[in-house]
N, C-alpha and C positions, 0 to 999 in steps of 0.2 A: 290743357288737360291731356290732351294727344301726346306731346311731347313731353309729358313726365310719364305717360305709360312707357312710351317707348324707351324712353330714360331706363324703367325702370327693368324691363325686358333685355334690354342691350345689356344691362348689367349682369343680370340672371343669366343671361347667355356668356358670359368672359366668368361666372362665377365656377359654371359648369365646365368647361374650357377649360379651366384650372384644378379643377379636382380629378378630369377626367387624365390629363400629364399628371398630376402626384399620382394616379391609381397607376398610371403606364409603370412611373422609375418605381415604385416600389413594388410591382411585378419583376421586371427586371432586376432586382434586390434580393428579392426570393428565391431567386434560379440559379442564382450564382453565390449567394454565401451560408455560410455553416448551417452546420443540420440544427442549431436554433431556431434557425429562421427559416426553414422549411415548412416547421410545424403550421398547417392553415388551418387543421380542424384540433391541435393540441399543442394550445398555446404553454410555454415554458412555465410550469410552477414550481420549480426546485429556487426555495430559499436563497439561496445560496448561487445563483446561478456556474452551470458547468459551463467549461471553457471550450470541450470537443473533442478532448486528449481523453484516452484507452488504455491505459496499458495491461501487461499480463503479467503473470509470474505462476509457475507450477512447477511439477517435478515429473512434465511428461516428455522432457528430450524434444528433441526435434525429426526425432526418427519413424516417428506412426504420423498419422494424421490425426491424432487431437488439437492437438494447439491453429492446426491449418481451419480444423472445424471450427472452432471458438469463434476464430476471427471472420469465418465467414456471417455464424449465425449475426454480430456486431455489425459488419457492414450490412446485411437483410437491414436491422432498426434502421440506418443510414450511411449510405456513402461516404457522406461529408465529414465523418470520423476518424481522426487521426489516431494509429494502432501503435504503440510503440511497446514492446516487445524489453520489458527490464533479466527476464532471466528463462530459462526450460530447463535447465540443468542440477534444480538442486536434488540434491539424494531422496532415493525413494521414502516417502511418507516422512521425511525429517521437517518435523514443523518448527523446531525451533532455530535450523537455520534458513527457513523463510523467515521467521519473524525476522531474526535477525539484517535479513537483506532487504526486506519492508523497509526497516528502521535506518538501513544504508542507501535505500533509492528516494523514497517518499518526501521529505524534507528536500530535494532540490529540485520537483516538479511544481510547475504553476498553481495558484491556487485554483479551485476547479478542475482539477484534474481528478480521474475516477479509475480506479486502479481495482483490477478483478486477481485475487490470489486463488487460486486452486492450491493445494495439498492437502488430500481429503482423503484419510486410513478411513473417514466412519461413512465414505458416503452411501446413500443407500437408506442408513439406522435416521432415526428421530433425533440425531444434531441439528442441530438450528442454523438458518440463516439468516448472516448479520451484515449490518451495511452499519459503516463507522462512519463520523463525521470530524477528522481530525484535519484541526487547523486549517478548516476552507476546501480542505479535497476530501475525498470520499476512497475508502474500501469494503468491497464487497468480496466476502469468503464467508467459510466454515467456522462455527462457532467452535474452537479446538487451541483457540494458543496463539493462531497465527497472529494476531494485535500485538501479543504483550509487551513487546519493547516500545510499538509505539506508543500503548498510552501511557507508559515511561515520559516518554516524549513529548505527550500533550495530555499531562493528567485532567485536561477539563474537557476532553476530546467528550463525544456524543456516541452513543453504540445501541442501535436498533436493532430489533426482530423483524424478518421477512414475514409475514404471517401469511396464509395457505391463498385468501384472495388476492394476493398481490405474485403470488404464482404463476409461470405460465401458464395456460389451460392446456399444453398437450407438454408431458415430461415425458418421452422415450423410453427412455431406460432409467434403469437404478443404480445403475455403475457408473454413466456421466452427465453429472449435474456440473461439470465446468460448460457444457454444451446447454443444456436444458435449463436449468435454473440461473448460476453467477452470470451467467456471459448477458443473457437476455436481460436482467436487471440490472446487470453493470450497462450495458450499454444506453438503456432508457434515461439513466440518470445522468451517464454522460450528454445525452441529448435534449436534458430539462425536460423529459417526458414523467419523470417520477418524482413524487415533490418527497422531499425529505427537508424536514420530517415530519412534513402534515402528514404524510400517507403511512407513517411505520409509528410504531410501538418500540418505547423502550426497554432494553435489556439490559437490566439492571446489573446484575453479574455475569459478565461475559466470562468465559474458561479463561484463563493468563496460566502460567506456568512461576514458577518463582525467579526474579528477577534483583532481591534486595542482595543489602550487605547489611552487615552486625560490625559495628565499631564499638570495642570496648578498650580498657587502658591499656593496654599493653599487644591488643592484637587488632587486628580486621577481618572479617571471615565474608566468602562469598562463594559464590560456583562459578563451574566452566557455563556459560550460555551457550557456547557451540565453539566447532571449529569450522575454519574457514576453509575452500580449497584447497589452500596450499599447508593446511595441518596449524597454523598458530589457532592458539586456546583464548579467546575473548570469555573475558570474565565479567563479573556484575561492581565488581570494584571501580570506582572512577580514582581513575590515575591522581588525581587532585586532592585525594588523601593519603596518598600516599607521602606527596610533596609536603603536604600539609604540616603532617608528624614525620617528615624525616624519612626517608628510604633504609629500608632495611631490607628483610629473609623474607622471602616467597617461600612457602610449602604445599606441593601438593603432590598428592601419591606420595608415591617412598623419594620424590623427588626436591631436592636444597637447594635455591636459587638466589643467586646475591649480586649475579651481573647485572646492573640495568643499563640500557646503549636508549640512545636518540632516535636511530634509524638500524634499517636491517646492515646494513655498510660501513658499521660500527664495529664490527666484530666478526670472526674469520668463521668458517665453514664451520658447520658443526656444534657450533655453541651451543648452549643454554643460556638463553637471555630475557628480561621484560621490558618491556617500553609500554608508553604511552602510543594506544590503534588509534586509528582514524575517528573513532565515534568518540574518546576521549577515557575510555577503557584502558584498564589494566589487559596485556596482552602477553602471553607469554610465548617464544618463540624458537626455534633452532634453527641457523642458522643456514640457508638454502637447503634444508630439511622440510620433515615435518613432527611437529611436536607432539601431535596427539599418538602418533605408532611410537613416535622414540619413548614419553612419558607412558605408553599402557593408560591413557585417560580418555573417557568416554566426556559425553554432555552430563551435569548435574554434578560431575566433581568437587569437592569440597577445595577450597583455596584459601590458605589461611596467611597472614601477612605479621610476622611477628617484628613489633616496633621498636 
């Protein structure tokens, strides 16, 4: 009987022994990888779980110190958060060439990746904040338009309301909520601190801007979405109906277009030409120019394609 106690002691003792090394390495574990696994007192409940990646996009330069703020308030949630920086440069309050540069970054970031858009003419006023859940990554901005190419992109994308408790409790000012609001709940979610979408509410009609085309027999009708830095007019037309029915006449503005080229290196200085952009758009372009001064064409232009 003695030596089955001790039997059984001895064991207790090597069972302890062993749980007390697994508590060591996964101390050790803790300390040293991503701000997942930081969490001791909040544990990760984002569905989906985020990957660690940050990124930003606004339209506040790199010349103040906004964008330096953003990423500090970011690294406060955690260190262990990788910032990556997709743009600061787009034109003041132009929302629809962020969407458009959403819709050009977003699709080749990791899934789990959490992506905080600022360009906010309303901040301040009763616009909503929304956090979208497209295709496994998450963006968090202004309910204003910024999504609309993407959920082009991902028409069965998810798009929730921040609602006022899920707020930080101290917002500074009414002028920057890229600081105060987006950044602190982009960043929680990036660290599986914020469960989406147990914890939001959905937003049923989020603001989008107009993004279709109208195909009828003899024509195809769209708009300019935006121009790009360098002045080409990205439209709502996919180049793949064009090919479809045959290439013909571009019209927009007082402007006749009937070149189409492959590439910009197709055609000498100066042109008027369309091609097939990168996103797989109808693009119309001059030729180491820019076409939105040369054409007098703004965003929202009519584009009509006669077949």
């Amino acid at each position: 009987m003695m030596f089955g106690w001790y039997h059984r002691q001895h064991n207790r003792a090597n069972l302890f022994l062993c749980r007390f090394l697994v508590g060591c390495v996964m101390m050790e574990r803790n300390t040293t990888d991503s701000c997942l696994r930081l969490q001791t007192t909040e544990p990760m409940a984002t569905a989906l779980p985020s990957n660690g990646i940050l990124t930003f996009l606004t339209d506040f330069s790199s010349a103040d110190g906004y964008v330096g703020a953003m990423k500090g308030v970011a690294l406060s949630e955690s260190t262990e958060l990788t910032l990556v920086d997709i743009g600061h440069e787009i034109p003041a309050f132009d929302i629809r060439r962020a969407a458009y540069t959403l819709r050009m970054a977003v699709p080749e970031f990791p899934s789990g990746t959490t992506h905080v858009a600022v360009i906010d003419p309303g901040v301040g006023t009763s616009r909503k904040v929304l956090v979208a859940h497209v295709r496994d990554q998450f963006v968090v901005g202004p309910d204003n338009g910024l999504i609309s190419l993407l959920l082009d992109w991902a028409p069965d994308a998810q798009v929730f309301a921040v609602e006022s408790k899920h707020l930080p409790d101290t917002i500074r000012s009414a002028t920057f909520h890229g600081r105060d609001i987006f950044t602190p709940i982009a960043a929680k979610i990036a660290c599986g601190r914020l469960d989406v979408p147990g914890d939001l509410k959905v937003l049923p009609k989020p603001i989008v801007f107009d993004t279709s085309f109208q195909r009828e027999k003899q024509t195809i009708t769209g708009t300019v979405l935006c121009a790009d830095r360098f002045g080409n007019l990205i439209t709502s037309i996919p180049f793949e109906e064009l090919q479809s029915a045959g290439l013909s006449t571009v019209h927009i503005g007082q402007t006749e277009i009937t070149r189409f080229v492959e590439t910009y290196g197709n055609a000498e200085p100066g042109a008027v030409v369309a091609l097939k952009g990168s996103l797989g758009l109808l693009e119309i372009s001059v030729i180491n120019g820019d076409a939105a001064k040369r054409l007098s064409v703004t965003n929202g232009t009519t584009v009509r394609i006669r077949l």
